[in-house]
Backbone as ProteinMPNN parsed JSONL, in Angstrom:
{"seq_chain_A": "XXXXXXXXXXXXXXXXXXXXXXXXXXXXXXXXXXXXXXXXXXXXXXXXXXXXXXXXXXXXXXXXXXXXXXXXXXXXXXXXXXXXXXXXXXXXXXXXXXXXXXXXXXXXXX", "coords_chain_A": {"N_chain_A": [[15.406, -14.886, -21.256], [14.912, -11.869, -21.276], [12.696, -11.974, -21.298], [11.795, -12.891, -18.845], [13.35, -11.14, -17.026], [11.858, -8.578, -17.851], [9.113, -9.646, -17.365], [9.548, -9.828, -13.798], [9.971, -7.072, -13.507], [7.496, -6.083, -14.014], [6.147, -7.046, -12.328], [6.906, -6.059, -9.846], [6.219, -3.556, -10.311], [3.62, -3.746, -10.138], [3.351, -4.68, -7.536], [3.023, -2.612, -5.527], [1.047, -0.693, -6.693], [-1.485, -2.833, -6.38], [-2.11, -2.418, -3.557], [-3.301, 0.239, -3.72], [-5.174, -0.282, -5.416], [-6.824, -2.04, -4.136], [-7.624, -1.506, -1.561], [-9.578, 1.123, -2.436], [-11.205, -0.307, -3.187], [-12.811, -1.117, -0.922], [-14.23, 0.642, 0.619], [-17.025, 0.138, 0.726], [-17.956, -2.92, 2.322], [-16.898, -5.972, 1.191], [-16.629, -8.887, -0.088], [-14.115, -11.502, -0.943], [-13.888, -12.639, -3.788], [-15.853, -10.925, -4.956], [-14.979, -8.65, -5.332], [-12.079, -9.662, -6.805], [-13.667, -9.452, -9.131], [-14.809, -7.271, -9.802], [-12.663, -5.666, -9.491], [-11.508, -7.165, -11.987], [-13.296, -6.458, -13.746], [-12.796, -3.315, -14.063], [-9.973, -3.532, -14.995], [-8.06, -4.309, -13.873], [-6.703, -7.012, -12.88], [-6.499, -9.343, -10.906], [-5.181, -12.353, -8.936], [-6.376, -14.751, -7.065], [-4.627, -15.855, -4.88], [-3.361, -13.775, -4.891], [-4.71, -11.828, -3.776], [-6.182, -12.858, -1.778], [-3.873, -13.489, 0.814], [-3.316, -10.772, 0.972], [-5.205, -8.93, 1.828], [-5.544, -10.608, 4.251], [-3.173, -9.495, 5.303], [-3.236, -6.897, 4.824], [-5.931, -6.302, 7.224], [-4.508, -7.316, 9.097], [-2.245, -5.316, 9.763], [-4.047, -3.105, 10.395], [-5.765, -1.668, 8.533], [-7.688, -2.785, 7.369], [-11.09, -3.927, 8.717], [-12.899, -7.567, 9.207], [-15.609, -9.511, 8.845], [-17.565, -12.291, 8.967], [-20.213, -13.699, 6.906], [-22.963, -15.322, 7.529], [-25.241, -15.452, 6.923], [-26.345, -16.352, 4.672], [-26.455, -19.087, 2.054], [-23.777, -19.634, 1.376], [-20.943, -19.391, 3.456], [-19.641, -15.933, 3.416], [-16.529, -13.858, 4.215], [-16.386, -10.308, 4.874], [-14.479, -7.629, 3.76], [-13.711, -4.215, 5.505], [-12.784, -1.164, 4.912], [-11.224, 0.29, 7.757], [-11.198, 3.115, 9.904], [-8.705, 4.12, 10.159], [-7.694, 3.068, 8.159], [-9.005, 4.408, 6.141], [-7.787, 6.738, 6.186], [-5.388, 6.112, 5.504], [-5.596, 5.169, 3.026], [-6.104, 7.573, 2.016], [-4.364, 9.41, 2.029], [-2.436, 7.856, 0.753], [-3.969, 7.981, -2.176], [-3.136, 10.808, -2.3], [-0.246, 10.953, -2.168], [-0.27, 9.221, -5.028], [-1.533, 11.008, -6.703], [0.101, 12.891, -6.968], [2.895, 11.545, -7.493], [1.766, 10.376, -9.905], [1.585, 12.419, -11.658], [4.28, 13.492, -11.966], [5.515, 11.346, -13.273], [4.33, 11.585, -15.331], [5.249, 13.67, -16.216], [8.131, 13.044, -16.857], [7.802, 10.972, -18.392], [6.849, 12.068, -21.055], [4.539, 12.642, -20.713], [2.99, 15.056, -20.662]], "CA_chain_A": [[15.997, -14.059, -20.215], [14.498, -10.76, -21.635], [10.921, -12.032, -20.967], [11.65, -12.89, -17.814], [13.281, -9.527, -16.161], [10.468, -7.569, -17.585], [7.927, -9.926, -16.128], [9.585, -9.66, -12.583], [10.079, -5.544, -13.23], [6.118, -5.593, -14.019], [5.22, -7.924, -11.129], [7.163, -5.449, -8.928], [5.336, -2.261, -10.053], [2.229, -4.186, -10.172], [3.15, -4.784, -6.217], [2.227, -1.407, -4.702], [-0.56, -0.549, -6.767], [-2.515, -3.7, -5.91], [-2.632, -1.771, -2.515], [-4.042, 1.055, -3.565], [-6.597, -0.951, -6.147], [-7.834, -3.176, -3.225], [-8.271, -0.432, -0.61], [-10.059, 1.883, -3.204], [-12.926, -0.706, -3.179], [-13.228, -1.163, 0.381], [-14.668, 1.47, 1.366], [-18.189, -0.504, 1.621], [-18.097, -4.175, 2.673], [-17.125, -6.542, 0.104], [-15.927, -10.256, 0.126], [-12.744, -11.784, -1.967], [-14.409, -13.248, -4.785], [-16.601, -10.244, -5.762], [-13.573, -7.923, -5.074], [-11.268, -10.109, -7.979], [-14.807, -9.395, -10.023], [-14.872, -5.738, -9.344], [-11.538, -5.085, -10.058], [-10.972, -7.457, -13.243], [-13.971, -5.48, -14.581], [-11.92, -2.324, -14.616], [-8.925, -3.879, -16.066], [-7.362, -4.721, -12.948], [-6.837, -8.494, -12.417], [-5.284, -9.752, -8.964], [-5.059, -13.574, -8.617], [-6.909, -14.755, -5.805], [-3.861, -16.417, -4.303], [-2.554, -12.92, -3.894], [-5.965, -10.954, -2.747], [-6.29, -13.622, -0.164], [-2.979, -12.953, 1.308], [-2.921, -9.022, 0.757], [-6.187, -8.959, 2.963], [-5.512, -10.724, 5.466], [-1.829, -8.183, 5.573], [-3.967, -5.148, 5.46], [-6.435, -6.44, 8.256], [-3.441, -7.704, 10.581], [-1.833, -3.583, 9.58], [-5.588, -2.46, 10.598], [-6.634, -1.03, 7.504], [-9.455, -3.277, 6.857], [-11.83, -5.011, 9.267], [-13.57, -8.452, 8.679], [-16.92, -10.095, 9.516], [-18.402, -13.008, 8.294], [-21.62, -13.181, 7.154], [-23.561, -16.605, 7.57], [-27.121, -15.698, 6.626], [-26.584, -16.771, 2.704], [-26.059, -20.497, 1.658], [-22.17, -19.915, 1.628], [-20.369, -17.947, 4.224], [-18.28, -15.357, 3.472], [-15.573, -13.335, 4.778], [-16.6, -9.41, 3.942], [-13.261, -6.638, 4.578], [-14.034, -3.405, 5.062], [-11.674, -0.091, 5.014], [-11.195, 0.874, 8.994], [-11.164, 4.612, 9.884], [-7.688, 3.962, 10.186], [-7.405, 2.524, 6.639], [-9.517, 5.517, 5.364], [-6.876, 7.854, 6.713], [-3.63, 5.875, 5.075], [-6.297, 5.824, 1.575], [-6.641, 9.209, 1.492], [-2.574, 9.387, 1.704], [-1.756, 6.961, -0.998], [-4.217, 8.367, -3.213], [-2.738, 12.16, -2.677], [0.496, 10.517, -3.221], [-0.084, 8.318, -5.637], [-1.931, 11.864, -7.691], [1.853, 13.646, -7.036], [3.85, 10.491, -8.09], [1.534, 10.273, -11.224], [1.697, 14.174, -12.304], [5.404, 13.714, -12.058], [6.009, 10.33, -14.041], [3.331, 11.788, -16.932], [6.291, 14.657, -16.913], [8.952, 12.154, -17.205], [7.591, 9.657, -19.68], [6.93, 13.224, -21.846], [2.972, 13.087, -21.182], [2.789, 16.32, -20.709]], "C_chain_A": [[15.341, -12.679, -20.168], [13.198, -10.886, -20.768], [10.906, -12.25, -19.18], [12.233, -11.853, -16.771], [12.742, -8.73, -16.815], [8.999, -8.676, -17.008], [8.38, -9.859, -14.305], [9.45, -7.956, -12.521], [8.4, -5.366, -13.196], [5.699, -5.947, -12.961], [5.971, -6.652, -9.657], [6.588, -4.252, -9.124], [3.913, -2.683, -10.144], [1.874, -4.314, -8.282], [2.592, -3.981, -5.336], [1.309, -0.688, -5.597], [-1.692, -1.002, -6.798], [-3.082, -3.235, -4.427], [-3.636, -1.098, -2.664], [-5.487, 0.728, -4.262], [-7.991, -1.634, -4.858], [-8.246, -1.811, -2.321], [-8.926, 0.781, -1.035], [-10.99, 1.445, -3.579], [-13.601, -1.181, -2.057], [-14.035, -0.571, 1.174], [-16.159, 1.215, 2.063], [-17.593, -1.99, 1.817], [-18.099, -5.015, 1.333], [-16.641, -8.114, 0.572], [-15.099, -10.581, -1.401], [-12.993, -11.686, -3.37], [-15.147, -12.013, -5.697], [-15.484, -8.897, -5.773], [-12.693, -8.144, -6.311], [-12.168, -9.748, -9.37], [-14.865, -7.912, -10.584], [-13.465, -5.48, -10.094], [-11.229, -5.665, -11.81], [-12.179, -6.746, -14.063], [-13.395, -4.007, -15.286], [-10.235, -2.236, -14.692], [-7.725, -3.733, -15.085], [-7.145, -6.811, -12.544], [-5.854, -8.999, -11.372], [-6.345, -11.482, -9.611], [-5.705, -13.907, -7.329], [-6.044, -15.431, -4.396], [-2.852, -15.291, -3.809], [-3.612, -12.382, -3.456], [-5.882, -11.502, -1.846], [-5.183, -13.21, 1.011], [-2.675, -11.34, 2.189], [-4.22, -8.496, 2.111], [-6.114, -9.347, 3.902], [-3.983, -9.648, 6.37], [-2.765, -7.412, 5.863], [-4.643, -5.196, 6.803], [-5.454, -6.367, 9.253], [-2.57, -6.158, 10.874], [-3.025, -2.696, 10.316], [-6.242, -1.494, 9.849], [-7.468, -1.424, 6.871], [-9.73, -4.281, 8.338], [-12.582, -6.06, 8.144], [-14.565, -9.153, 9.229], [-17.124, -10.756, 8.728], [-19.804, -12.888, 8.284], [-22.244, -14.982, 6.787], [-24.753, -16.938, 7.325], [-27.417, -16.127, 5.079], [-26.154, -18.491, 2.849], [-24.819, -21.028, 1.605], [-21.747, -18.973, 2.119], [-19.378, -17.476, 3.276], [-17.986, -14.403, 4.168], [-15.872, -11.556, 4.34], [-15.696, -8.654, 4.828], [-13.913, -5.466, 4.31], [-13.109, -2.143, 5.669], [-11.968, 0.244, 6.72], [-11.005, 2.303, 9.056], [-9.926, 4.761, 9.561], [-6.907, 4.044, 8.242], [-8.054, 3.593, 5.666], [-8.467, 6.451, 4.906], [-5.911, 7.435, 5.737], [-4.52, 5.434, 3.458], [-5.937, 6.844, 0.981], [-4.945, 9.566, 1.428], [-1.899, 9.146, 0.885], [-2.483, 7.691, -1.964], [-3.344, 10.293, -3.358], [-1.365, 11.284, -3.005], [0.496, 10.003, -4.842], [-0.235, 9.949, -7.11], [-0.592, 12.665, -8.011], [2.664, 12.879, -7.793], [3.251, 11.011, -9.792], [2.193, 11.487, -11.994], [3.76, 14.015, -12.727], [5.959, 12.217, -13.453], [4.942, 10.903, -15.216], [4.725, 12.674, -17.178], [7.75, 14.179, -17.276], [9.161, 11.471, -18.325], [7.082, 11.023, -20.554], [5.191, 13.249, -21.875], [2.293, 13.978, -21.367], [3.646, 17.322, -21.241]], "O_chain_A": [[15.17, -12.23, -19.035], [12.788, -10.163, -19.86], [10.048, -11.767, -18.441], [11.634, -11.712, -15.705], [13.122, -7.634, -16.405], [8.069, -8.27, -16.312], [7.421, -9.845, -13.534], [8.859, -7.488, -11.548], [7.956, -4.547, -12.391], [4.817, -5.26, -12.446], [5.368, -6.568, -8.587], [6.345, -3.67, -8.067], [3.057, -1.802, -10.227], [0.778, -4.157, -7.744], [1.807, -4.368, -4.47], [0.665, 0.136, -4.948], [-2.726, -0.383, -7.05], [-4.218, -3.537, -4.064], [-4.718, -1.349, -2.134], [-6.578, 1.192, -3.93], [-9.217, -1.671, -4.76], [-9.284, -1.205, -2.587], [-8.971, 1.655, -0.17], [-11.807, 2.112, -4.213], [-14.757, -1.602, -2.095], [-14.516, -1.028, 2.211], [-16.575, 1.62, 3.148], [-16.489, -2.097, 1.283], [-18.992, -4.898, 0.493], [-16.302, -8.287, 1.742], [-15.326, -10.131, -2.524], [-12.46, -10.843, -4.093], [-15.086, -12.038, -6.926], [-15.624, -8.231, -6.799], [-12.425, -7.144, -6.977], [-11.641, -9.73, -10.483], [-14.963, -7.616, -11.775], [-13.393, -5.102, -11.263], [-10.845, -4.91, -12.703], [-11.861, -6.462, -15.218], [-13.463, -3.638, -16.458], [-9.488, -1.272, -14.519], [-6.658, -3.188, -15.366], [-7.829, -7.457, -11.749], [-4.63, -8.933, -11.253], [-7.388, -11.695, -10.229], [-5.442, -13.111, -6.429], [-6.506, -15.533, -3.259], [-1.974, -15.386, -2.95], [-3.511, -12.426, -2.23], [-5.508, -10.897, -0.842], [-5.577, -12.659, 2.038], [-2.185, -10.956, 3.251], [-3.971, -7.805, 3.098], [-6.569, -8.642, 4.802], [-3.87, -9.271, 7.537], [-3.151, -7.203, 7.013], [-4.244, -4.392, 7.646], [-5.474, -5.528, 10.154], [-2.268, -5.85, 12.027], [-2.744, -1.585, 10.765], [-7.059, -0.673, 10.265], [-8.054, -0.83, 5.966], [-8.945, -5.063, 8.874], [-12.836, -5.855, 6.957], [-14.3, -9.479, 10.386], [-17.015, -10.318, 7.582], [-20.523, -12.318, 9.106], [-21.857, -15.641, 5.822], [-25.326, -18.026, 7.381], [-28.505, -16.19, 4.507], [-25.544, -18.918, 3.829], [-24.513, -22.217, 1.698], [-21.894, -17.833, 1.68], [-18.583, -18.11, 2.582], [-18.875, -13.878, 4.838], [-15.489, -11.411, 3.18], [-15.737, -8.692, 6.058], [-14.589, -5.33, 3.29], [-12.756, -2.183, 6.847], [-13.157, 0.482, 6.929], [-10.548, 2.747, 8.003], [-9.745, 5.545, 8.629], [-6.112, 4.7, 7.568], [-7.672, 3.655, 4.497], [-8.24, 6.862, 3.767], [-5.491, 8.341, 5.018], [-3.668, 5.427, 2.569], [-5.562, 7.056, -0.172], [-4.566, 10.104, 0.387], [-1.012, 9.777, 0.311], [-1.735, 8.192, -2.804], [-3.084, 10.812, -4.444], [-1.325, 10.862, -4.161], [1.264, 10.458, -5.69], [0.514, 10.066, -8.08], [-0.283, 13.015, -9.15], [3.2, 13.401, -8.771], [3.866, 11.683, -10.619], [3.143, 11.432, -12.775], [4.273, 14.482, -13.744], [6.745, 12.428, -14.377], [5.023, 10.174, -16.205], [5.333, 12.469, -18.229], [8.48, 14.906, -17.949], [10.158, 11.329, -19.034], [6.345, 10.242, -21.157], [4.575, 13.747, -22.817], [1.24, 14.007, -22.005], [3.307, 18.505, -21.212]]}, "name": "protein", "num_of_chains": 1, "seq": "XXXXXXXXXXXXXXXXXXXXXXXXXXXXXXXXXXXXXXXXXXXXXXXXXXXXXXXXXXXXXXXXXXXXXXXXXXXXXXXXXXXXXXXXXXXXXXXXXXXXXXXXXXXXXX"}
């Protein structure tokens, strides 16, 4: 019982900063696969059963466009941050730098 309401409490603060992870590597042109690569490198790991999802949300929101690209041996799908999506970036991350500053003074980090 324990294990399982702290894995739903983690999976819910894990929920809105998969936003800001994914749209913090957007900014050039990437596709899914090298995206889950990218991020589990810096000790981020998304499932590709939620990236897939979360991308096509942000696109249909209009904070990422998508183009395929068909000139390689296997298409893919590459998203990339919209001006739009720059704008509501640059938002979350000043939030996100306020939120932090305040939960370091909470949890006694400072």
């Amino acid at each position: 019982m324990e294990k399982d309401l702290l894995e739903s409490l983690l999976s819910e603060l894990r929920r809105g900063t998969l936003i800001l992870c994914v749209l913090s590597q957007l900014g050039e042109a990437r596709y899914g696969y090298a995206l889950v690569q990218i991020l589990g490198e810096k000790g981020i790991s998304i499932d590709a059963n939620t990236l897939y999802p979360l991308l096509r949300r942000l696109e249909k929101q209009g904070l990422l466009c998508s183009e395929w690209n068909t000139e390689e041996t296997k298409p893919r799908k590459y998203y990339k941050r919209t001006v739009f999506g720059d704008q509501i970036f640059a938002e979350l991350v000043k939030q996100w730098n306020d939120l932090s500053t305040g939960m370091n003074d909470l949890l006694g980090g400072n």
